[in-house]
N, C-alpha and C positions, 0 to 999 in steps of 0.2 A: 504493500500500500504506500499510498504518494500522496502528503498534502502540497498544493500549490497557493503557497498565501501571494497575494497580489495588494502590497503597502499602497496606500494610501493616503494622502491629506489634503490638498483642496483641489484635483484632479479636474475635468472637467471629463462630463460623463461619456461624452466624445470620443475620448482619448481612452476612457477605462475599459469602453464595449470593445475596441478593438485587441487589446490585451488578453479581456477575457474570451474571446471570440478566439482568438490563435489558443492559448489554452485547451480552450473546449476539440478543438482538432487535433490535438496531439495525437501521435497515435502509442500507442501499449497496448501487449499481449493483453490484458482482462483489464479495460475501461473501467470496469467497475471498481476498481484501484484507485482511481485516481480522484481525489476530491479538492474539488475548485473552492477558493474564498478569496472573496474582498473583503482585508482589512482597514475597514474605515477609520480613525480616530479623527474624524470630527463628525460621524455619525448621522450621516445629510441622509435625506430620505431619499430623495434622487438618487444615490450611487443603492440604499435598497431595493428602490424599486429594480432597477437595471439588472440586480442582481439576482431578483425573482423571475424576471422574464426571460433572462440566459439559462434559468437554471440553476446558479452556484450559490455557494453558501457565500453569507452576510455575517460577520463579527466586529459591530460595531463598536466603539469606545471613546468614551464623550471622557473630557477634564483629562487628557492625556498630559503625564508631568515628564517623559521620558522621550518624547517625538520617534522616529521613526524605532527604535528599537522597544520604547514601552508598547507601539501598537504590533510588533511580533511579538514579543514577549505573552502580551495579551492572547493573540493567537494562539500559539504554542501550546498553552493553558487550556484550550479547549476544545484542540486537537490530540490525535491519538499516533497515526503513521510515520513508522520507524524512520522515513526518511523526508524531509521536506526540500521543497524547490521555493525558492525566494525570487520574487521579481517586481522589481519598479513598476509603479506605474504605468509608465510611457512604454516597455520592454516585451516586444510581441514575439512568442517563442516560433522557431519554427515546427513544422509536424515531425520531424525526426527528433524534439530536442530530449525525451527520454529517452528513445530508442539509443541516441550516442551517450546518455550520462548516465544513465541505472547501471549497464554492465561494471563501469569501475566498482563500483562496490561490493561485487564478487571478487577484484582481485585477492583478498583474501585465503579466498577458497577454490581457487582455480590457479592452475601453471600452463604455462607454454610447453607447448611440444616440439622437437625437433622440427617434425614435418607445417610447423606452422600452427596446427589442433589446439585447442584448448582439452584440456583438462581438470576433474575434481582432484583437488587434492585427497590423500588420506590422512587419517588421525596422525597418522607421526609428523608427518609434513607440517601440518599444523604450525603458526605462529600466533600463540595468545595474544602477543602485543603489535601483532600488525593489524592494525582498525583503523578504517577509513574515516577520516572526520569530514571533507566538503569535496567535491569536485567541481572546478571554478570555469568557467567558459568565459570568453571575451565580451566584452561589451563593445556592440557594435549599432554601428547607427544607418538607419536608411536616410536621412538629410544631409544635407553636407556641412560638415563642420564650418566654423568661425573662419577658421584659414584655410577653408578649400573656396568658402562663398567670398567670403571678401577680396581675395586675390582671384578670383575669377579662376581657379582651378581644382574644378572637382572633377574633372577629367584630368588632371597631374601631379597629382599627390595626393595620397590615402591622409584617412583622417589621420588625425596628430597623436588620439590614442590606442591606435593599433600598434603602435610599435610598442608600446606596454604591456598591451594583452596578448597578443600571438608572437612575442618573441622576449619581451624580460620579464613575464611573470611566467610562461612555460618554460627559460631557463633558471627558474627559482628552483622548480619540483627537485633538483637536485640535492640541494639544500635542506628540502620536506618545507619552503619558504614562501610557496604561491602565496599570494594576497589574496583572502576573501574580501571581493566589491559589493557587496550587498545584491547584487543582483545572478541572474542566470545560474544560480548555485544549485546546486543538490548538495545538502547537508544531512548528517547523520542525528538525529535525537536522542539518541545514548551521549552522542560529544555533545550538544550544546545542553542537554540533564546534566553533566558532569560539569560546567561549566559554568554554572550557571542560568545558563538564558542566552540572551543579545547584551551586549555589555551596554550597560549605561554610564550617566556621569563623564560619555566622551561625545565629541563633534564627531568621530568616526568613529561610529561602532561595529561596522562590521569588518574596519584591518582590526582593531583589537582584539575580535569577538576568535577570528582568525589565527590570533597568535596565543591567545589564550588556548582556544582546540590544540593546540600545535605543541603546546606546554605539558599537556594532557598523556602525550606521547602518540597522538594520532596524525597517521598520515596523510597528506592531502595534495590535493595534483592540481595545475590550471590543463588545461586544452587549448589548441589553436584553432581549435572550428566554430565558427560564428553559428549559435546558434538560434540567438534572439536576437534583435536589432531595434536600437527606440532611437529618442527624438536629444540629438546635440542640443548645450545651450545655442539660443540662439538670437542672444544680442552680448555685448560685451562684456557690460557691467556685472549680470548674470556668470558670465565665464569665471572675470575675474574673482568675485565670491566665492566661488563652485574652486577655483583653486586654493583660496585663501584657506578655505575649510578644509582641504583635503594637507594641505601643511602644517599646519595649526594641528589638525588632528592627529597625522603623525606624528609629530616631536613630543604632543601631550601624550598620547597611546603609549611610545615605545620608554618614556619616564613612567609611567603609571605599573605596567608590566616587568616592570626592574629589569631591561633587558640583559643590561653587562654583567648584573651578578646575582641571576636567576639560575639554577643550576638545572630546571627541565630543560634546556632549549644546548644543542649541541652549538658547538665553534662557530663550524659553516653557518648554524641557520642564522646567529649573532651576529655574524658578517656579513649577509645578505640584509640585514635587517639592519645593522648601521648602515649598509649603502643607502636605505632608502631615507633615511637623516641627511647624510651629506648632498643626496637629491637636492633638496631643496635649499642647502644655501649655495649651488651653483648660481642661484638669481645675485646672490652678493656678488660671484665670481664675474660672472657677465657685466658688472658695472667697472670693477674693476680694471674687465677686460677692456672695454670701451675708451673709462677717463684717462687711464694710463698714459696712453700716446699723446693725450689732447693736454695733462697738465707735464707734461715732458716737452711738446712743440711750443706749448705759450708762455712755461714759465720756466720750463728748464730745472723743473724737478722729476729725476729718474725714480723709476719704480724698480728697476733695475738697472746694475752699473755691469755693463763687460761690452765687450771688444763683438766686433765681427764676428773671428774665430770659436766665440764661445756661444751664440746664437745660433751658427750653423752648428758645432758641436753637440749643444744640450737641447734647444728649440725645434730645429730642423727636423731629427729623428724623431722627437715626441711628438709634432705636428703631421707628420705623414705615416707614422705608426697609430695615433688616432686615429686618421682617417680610415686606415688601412682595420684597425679593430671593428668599427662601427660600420666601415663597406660587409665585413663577413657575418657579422652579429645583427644586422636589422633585416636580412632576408627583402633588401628594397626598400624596405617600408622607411626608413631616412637616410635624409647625407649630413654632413658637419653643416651645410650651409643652410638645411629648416631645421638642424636644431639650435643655431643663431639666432634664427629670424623668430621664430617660436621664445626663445628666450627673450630678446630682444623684447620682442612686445610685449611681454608682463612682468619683466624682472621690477620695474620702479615699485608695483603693487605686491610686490611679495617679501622684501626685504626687511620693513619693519616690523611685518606682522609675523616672522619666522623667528626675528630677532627676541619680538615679547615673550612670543610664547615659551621661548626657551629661559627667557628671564621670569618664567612662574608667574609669568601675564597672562592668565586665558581668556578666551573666550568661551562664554559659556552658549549663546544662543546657535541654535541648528537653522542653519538657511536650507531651504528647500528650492531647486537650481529652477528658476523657469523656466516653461516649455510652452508658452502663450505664443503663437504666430501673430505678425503683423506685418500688414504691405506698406507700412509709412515707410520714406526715407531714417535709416536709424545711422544716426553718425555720434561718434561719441570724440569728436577731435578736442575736446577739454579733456580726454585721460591723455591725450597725445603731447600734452604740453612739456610733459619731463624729457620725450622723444625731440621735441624739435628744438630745444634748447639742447642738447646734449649734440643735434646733430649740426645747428648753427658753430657752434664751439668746434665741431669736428669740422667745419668747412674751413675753417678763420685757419685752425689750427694748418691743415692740408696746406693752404694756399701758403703758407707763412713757411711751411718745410719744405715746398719745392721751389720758392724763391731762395732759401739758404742754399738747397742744392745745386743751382743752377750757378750760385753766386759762388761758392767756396767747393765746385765739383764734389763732393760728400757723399763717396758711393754710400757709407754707410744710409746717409738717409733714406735708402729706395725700402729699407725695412720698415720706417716707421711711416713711410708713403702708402706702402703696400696695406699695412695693418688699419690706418687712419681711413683709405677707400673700403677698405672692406669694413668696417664699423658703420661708415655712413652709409654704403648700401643696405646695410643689415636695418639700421636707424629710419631710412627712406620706406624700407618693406613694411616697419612695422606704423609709419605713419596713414599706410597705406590700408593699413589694416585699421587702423582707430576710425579713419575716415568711416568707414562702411561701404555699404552697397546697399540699394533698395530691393527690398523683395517684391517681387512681382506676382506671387503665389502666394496662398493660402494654405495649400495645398500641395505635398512633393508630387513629382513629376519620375516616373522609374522608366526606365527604358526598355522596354519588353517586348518581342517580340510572339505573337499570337495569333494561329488563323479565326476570324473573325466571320460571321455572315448575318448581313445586314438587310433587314427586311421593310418594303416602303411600298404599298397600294398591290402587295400581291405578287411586288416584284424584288429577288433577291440574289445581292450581290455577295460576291468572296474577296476578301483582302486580308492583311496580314497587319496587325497594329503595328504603330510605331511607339507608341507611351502611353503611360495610363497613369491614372492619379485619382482621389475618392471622385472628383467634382467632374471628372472631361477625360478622355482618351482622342487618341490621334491615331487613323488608319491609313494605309496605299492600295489606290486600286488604280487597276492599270489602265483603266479609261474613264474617263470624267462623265461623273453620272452625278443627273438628279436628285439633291439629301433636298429635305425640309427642311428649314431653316428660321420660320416665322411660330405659325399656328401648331404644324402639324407635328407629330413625331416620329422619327424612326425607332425600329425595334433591333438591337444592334443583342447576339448571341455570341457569346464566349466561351472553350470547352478547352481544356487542360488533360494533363495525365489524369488530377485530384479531382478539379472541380469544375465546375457548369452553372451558368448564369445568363439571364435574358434581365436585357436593361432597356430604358429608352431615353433619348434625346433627340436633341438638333444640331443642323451644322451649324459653327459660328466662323470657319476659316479653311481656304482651299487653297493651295499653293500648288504650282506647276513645276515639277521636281526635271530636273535638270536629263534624268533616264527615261523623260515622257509621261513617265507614271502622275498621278496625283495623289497628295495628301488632305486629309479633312479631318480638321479639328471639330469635336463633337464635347459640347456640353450635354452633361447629363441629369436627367429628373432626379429629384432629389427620390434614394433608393429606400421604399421602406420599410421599416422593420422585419425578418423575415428569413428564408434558406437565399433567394436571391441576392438580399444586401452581406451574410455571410459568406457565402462564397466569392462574389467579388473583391470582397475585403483578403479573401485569405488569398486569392489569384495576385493582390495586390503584394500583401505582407510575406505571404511563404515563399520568400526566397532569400537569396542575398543582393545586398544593393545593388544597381548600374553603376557606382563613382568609383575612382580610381581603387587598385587594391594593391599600387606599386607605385615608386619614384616614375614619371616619364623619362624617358632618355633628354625630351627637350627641356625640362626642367633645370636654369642655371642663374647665377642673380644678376646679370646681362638680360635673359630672357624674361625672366620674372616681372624685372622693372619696367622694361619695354612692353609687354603684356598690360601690365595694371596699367600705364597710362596710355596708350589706347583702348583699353575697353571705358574707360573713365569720361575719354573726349568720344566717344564714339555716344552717338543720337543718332542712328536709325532705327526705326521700327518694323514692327512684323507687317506681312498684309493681315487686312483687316476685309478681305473678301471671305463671303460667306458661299457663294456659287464660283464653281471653276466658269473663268473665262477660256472660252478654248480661240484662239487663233485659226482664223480659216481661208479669210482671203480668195473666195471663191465669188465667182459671177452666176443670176440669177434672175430670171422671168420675173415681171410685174406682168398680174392678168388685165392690167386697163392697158397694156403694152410697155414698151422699152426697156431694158437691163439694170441692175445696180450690182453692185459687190458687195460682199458681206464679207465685212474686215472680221468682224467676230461676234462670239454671242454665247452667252453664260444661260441660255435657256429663258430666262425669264426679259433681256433685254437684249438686241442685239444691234451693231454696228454697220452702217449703210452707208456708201459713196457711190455719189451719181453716178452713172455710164455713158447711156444713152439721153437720156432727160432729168431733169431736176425731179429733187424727188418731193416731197408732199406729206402733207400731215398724216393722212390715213392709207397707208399700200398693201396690197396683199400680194406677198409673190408666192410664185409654183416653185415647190418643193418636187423632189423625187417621189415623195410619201405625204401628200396632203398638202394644203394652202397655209402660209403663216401669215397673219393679220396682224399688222403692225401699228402702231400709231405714236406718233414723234413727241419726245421728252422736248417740254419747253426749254428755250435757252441754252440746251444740247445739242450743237449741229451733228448732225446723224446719227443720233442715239434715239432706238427706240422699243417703245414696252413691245411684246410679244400678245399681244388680248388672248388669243388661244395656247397658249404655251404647255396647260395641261394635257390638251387635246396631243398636242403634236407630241408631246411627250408617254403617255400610254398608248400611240400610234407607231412608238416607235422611231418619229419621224427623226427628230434628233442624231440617231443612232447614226441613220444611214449619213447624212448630214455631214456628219461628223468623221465618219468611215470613209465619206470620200476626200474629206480634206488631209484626212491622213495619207491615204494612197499617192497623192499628188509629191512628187518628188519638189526638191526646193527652185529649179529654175524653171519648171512649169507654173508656180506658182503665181513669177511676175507678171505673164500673160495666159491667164486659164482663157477655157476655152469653155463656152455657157454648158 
């Protein structure tokens, strides 16, 4: 048996249905195993209600004095199931995320065989003290992080904390050192009964909760497979707290838990566990790294005194053996120059507050990180202020050291040239990043490809999506047809390995893709309650993101910089057509007599140039399939409505239309022939 608690505090029910909604799909051998709850502690009726009509159990708890771990804690209490799964709010599992995390907690009781086999161990085999305390998965997000959006690349670099979850909390397990995140866990109830509970009296309760298990003599593993995915912060100010707590909380954690001369925890795991201490005053170090150069150019006080030879001696090697550690150890997922610019941008806001809390300053209050979308412009250039001072100073500085150079030849200067440009780009990226970006969605956007069949007055097409998102999907069909767009609606069907769903909407946008095809953006009726709005949400959430999941190769801070400021100056917009306009440039019978051409025509209006005679308010010309009755848009010279256009359009007349303007090669086209 499995409980799955799903924390809560002022969530928006929105965001809780789809959580619970991936939940409820999970799959496991006996379903009836597995038992769903939302942990409310502020007890809304709303997150009950929701909770009755999915089906899962409700434990609410009002006057909560302990925030996210009183309202486990509280759980735990009136559940039963040997083993629990924790998850965020926002943190939608995928359908396999049992079937990858139950097995570890047979390791136990099972061995590898030569031939690859598992096997039960027997009685002798047996190890008493090998007991699994948590098994930890990555956190992983379907939006794109702070610094994939703001830099305009979530197509060129993976979120910022993946390189912590699929590559340095899976090289903790060595150590028996993974981090419990509170989230995507499967945990054991004999370890957190022995423990206690969920630790309280911390900002992080569940790294303490984690080394407490760990203390216990229980073993515990992270994973590198994504198997829940939620929602990044997603404005700054938000980030920067959502860090401030996660440092704060360690340095108070790893003092709380006697690390250095607690005698449960072996060597290794102590030195895995001060690494994550001296993590956090690298934000000192990155300042340091920065003014160095600038109070050495401007005032000519060194931070270090040597020679050439002892910069290429001691620096050199540490600087490309760095590199050279971090190229083998982040599997892609960073280089030296985004964990600058990552640094770069928060170090001003982390160093006092790392400083306190080690000076027996806490904090005592729990922030809970927002997860509120919003389409306003969000710019926060007033945290950027320590950034553009710092990088003013690095400019003054720069300019002042390659005038000495030039003046008194001073090979040595090309080092502190070198160091003072790459600070200021680093200083420029992160102003870049204060600045913001406006969201233009409500809504992510995932990139998925899906055969699709769209159904409109009896008549139905096949294309293959290009995106989908809760509110709109975007489809290609290989010839421009017909959607509703006003009144009417279409009925648009979706069918997966898993799941199946019939939706409806309208077109709001048709684009003429470059390989002939057409694409049409479709907003969608709001989905209700229901197996169809479930399913579509899971075709949405069951998988792993579209955003980068590796360094790009083009990724360099030459290209970076150049990037951000063109997308910054860059003002154009999408089309804002709802009907494909098809191009056709063909000649064409008036029945009161003489010719016109028709430049083009999107079905419902189409484009005329005189031929033979001028042309006239009201024309009907002879089609191959049927008469099309036109009548001239004021003030539009040759723009006219279509009056029959449904007609010609369940006539098929369009079709043909349309099929002979394709047939026509291009230098036929300049003089067609009626």
């Amino acid at each position: 048996h499995v409980d799955i608690l799903i924390a809560t505090h002022n969530e928006d029910t929105d965001l809780l249905y789809k959580t619970v909604n991936g939940c409820r799909h999970m799959s496991y051998p006996d379903p009836q195993k597995v038992h769903i709850y939302l942990c409310d502690d502020t007890a809304r009726a709303e997150v009950g209600k929701l909770a009755k009509q999915m089906g899962v159990g409700y434990l609410p708890l009002s006057e909560n004095k302990h925030a996210k771990a009183g309202n486990l804690n509280n759980a735990l209490s009136k559940t039963t199931s040997p083993y629990i799964a924790t998850f965020d709010a926002d943190m939608i599992p995928t359908h396999d995320f049992l079937m990858e995390m139950i097995p570890y907690v047979f390791l136990p009781r099972m061995k590898q065989l030569e031939d690859g086999t598992w096997a039960e161990r027997s009685e002798e085999e047996m190890n008493p003290k090998y007991k699994i305390g948590f098994i930890q998965a990555p956190q992983s997000f379907y939006n794109p992080d702070l610094f994939q959006f703001n830099f305009f690349s979530e197509q060129r670099i993976p979120n910022e904390q993946d390189f912590f979850f699929r590559e340095i909390n899976v090289g903790r397990n060595r150590a028996n050192a993974p981090i419990y995140a509170g989230s995507n866990t499967i945990i054991s109830r004999e370890a957190l009964e022995e423990v206690g509970g969920i630790a309280t009296g911390t900002i992080t309760e569940d790294f303490q909760t984690g080394i407490n298990i760990q203390k216990k003599g229980y073993t515990c593993y992270a994973v590198d497979k994504a198997l829940a995915h939620g929602l990044a912060a997603t404005d700054i100010d938000s980030l920067i707290k959502q860090r401030i707590r996660w440092g704060r909380g360690c340095v108070a954690s790893l003092r709380q838990v006697n690390l250095l001369f607690t005698p449960h925890l072996s060597l290794n795991t102590k030195l895995s566990y001060i690494s994550c201490w001296i993590y956090w005053w690298t934000f000192f170090r990155r300042f340091i790294f920065i003014a160095s150069p600038i109070f050495f150019a401007l005032f000519g006080i060194p931070s270090v005194i040597c020679g050439l030879g002892e910069l290429l001696l001691i620096w050199a090697p540490s600087y490309l053996l760095y590199n050279h550690a971090l190229k083998v150890t982040s599997g892609k997922l960073r280089t030296q120059q985004w964990s600058n610019i990552v640094d770069t941008a928060i170090f001003p806001y982390m160093i006092l507050p790392i400083l306190l809390e080690t000076l027996l300053i806490s904090e005592k209050k729990f922030h809970v990180t927002s997860k509120a979308r919003s389409t306003e412009k969000r710019s926060d250039l007033l945290l950027a202020v320590p950034h553009a001072l710092l990088l003013a100073a690095d400019f003054i500085a720069l300019a002042m050291t390659l005038i000495l150079a030039v003046r008194t030849y001073s090979y040595g200067s090309v080092i502190i040239i070198f160091w003072l440009a790459t600070n200021g780009l680093s200083l420029l990226m992160a102003i870049f990043f204060m600045s913001g970006r406006q969201n233009l969605r409500n809504n992510d956007r995932f990139f998925v490809q899906i055969p699709i069949e769209i159904s409109y007055k009896e008549k139905k097409y096949y294309g293959m999506t290009n995106d989908l998102s809760e509110t709109g999907l975007s489809f290609t069909l290989p010839h421009a047809e017909y959607l509703p767009y006003r009144d009417e609606r279409v009925t648009l069907r979706l069918k997966t390995e898993r799941y199946e769903t019939t939706l409806e909407g309208q077109a709001v946008q048709v684009v003429h893709k470059e390989d002939g095809a057409w694409k049409y953006g479709i907003a969608l009726n709001p989905i209700p309650f229901g197996p169809d709005k479930d399913a579509y949400f899971q075709i949405l959430y069951d998988r792993d993101h579209s955003l980068a999941t590796s360094v790009n190769r083009s990724a360099g801070i030459f290209e970076d910089v150049f990037l951000n400021v063109h997308r910054r100056m860059d003002k154009s917009q999408s089309s804002l057509r709802a009907l494909p306009r098809v191009e056709m440039n063909l000649v064409c019978d008036r029945k009161d007599g003489g010719i016109v051409r028709i430049i083009n025509c999107n079905y419902e209006y189409v484009l005329l140039q005189a031929e033979t005679a001028s042309l006239s308010e009201q024309m009907t010309l002879l089609l191959p399939q049927g008469e099309m009755q036109c009548s001239a848009v004021p003030a539009r010279e040759g723009l006219y409505h279509v009056d029959n256009w449904q007609e010609l359009l369940f006539a098929r007349s369009f079709e043909t239309l349309f099929a002979l303007s394709a047939k026509m090669d291009a230098p036929s086209k300049k003089n067609p022939e009626p």
